[in-house]
C-alpha positions in Angstrom: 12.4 -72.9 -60.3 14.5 -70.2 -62.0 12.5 -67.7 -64.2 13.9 -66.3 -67.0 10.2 -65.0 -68.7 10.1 -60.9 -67.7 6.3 -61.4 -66.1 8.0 -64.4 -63.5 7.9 -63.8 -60.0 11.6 -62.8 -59.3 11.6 -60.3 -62.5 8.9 -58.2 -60.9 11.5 -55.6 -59.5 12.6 -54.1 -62.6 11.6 -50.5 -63.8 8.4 -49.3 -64.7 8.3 -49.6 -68.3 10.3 -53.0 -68.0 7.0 -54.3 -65.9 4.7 -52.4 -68.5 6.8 -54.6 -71.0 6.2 -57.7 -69.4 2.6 -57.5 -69.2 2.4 -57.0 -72.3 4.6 -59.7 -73.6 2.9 -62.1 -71.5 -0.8 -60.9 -73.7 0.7 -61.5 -76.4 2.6 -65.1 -75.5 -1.1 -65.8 -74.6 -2.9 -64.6 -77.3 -5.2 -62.0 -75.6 -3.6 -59.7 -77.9 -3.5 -61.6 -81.2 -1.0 -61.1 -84.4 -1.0 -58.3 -86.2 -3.0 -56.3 -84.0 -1.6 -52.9 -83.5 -0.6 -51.7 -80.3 -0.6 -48.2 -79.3 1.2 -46.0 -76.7 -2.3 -44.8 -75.8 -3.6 -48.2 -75.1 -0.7 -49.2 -72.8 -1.0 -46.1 -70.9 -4.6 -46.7 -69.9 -4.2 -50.0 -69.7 -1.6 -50.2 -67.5 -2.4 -46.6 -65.3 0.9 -44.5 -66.6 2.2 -42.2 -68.3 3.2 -41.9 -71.8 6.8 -42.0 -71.3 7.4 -46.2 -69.6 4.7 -47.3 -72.6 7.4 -46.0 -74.7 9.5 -47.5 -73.2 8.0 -50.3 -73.0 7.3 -50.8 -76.9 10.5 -50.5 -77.7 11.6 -52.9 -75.1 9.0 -55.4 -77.1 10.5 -55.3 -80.5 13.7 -55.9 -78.7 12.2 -59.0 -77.8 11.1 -59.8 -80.9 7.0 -59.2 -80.3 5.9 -56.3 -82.2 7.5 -54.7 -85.1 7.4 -50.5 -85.0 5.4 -48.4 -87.1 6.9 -44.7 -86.7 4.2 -42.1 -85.7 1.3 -45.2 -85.7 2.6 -47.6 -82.7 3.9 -51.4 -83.0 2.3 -54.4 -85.1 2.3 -57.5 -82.9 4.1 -60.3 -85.2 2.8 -63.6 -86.5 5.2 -66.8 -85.9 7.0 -67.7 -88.8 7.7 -71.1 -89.9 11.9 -69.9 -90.2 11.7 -67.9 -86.9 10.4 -71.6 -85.6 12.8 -73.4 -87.0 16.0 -70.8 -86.2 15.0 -69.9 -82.7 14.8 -73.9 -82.0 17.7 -74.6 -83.7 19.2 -71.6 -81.2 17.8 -73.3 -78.2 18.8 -76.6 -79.2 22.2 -75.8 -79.6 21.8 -74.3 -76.4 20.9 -77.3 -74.6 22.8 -79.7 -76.2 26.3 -77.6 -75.4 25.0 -77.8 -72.0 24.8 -81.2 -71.4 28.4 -81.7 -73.0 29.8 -78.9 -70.5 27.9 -81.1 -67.8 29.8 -84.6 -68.5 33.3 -83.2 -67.8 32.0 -81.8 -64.3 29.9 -84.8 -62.9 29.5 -83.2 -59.7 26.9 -80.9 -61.4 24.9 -83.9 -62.7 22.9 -84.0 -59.4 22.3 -80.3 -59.3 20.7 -80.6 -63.1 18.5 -83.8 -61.8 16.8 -81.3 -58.8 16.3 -78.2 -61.1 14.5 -80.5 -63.8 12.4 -82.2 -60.7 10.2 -78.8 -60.3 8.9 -78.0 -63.9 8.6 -81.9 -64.1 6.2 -81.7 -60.9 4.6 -78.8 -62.3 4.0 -79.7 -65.7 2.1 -83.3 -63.9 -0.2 -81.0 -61.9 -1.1 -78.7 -65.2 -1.8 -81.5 -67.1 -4.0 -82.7 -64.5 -5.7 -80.1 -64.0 -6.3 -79.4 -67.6 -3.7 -75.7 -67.4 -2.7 -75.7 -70.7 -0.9 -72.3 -69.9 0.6 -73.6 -67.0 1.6 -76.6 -68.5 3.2 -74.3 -71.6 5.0 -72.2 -68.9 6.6 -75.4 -66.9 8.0 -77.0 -70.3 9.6 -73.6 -71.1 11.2 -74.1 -67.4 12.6 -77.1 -68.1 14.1 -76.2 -70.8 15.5 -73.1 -69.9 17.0 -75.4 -66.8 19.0 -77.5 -69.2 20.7 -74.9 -70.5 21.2 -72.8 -67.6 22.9 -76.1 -65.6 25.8 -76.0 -68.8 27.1 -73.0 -66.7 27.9 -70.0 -69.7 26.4 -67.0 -68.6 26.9 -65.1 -71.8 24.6 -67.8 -73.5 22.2 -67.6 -70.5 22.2 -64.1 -71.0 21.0 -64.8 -74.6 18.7 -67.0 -73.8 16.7 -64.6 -71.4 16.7 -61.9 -74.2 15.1 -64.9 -76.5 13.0 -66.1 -73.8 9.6 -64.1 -74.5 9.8 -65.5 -78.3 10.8 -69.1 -77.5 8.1 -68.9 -74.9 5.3 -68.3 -77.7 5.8 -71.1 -79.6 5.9 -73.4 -76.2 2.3 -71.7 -75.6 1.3 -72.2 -79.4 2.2 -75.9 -79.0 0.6 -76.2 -75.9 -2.6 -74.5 -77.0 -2.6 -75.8 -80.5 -2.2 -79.8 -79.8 -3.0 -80.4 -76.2 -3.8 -83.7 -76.7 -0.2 -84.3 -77.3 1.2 -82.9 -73.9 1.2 -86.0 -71.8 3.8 -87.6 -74.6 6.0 -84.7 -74.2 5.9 -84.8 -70.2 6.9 -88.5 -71.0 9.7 -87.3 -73.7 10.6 -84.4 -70.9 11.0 -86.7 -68.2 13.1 -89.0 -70.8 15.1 -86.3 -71.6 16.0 -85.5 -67.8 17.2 -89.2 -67.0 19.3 -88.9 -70.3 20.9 -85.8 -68.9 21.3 -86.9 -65.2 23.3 -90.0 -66.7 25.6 -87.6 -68.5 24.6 -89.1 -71.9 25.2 -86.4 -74.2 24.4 -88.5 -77.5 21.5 -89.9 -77.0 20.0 -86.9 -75.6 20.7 -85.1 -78.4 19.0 -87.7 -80.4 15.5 -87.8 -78.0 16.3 -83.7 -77.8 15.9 -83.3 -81.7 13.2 -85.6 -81.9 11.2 -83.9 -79.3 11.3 -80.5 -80.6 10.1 -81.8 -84.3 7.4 -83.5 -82.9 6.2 -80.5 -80.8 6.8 -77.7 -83.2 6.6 -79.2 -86.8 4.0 -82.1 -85.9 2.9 -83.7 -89.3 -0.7 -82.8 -90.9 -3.1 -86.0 -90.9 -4.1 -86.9 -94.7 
């Protein structure tokens, strides 16, 4: 599986306030450190066992990301979701996607390559959700979509898509966390989506792509 989320296995060998990032942005993707709590310097340092100077660092490296908005002389506010930061870093991710499948059907040689990236975070997301891993389950979906796009081949927008990746891996996790009884219909709309894509049909994949994202980020409230 290839991780684009900074607290991943392969991303571990980055600088010291890059891993002091990461944890961080991973407590706050999971809610251990909740909205509009403010995060100190202070609080890094002990937390994490260092100095001043990486938590720095390292809170700057979160607003970059889009986690934590700066208070000069105070520390950082950890943000709340929006409902137009939903819907525009979606849209992003969407556009992603669906640009990558189009890319795909003029190389068809690639289609098989797509087909065994998909096949992991598939596998995984089938053992999280039966073993009740809601997390897991969260982190697997973002895999598999962060697979689609990376398989179009642009490494400028897969470039862009790991600086979005902490954000658009929050709402996966809100999702997740929020309506878990709906995760076994978006394994089934996941694993639609992959068979779409292997065949090289970008239409109708753009059709299930759209609806699937609606119905896991903007499901509609029961009367």
């Amino acid at each position: 599986m290839s991780y684009l989320l900074p607290w991943e296995p392969d991303q571990a060998d980055g600088s010291l306030a890059r891993r002091v990032a990461a944890h961080a942005a991973q407590r706050i993707v999971e809610r251990s450190i909740p909205a509009g709590h403010l995060l100190t310097e202070a609080e890094l340092s002990i937390e994490m066992g260092v100095s001043r100077t990486p938590s720095r660092e390292a809170m700057l490296q979160l607003a970059r990301w889009g986690l934590v908005r700066l208070m000069p002389k105070k520390g950082a506010v950890v943000t709340a979701i929006t409902f137009e930061e939903r819907r525009d870093l979606l849209a992003t991710r969407g556009l992603f996607e669906r640009g990558a499948l189009e890319a795909l059907t003029s190389t068809p040689g690639r289609l098989a390559e797509l087909s065994n990236s998909l096949n992991e975070p598939l596998q995984a997301q089938r053992a999280a959700l039966a073993s009740g891993d809601l997390l897991g389950f969260a982190s697997a979906d973002f895999a598999f979509h962060a697979a689609l796009v990376q398989a179009g081949g642009n490494y400028v927008i897969t470039d862009l898509l790991t600086e979005l990746a902490p954000r658009l891996a929050r709402l996966t996790f809100e999702a997740a966390l929020e309506h878990p009884e709906q995760l076994a219909t978006y394994l089934q709309e996941h694993e639609r989506l992959a068979d779409l894509a292997s065949q090289a049909n970008a239409t109708e994949f753009a059709q299930c792509l759209n609806a699937h994202l609606t119905k896991a980020h903007f499901p509609k409230k029961a009367n």
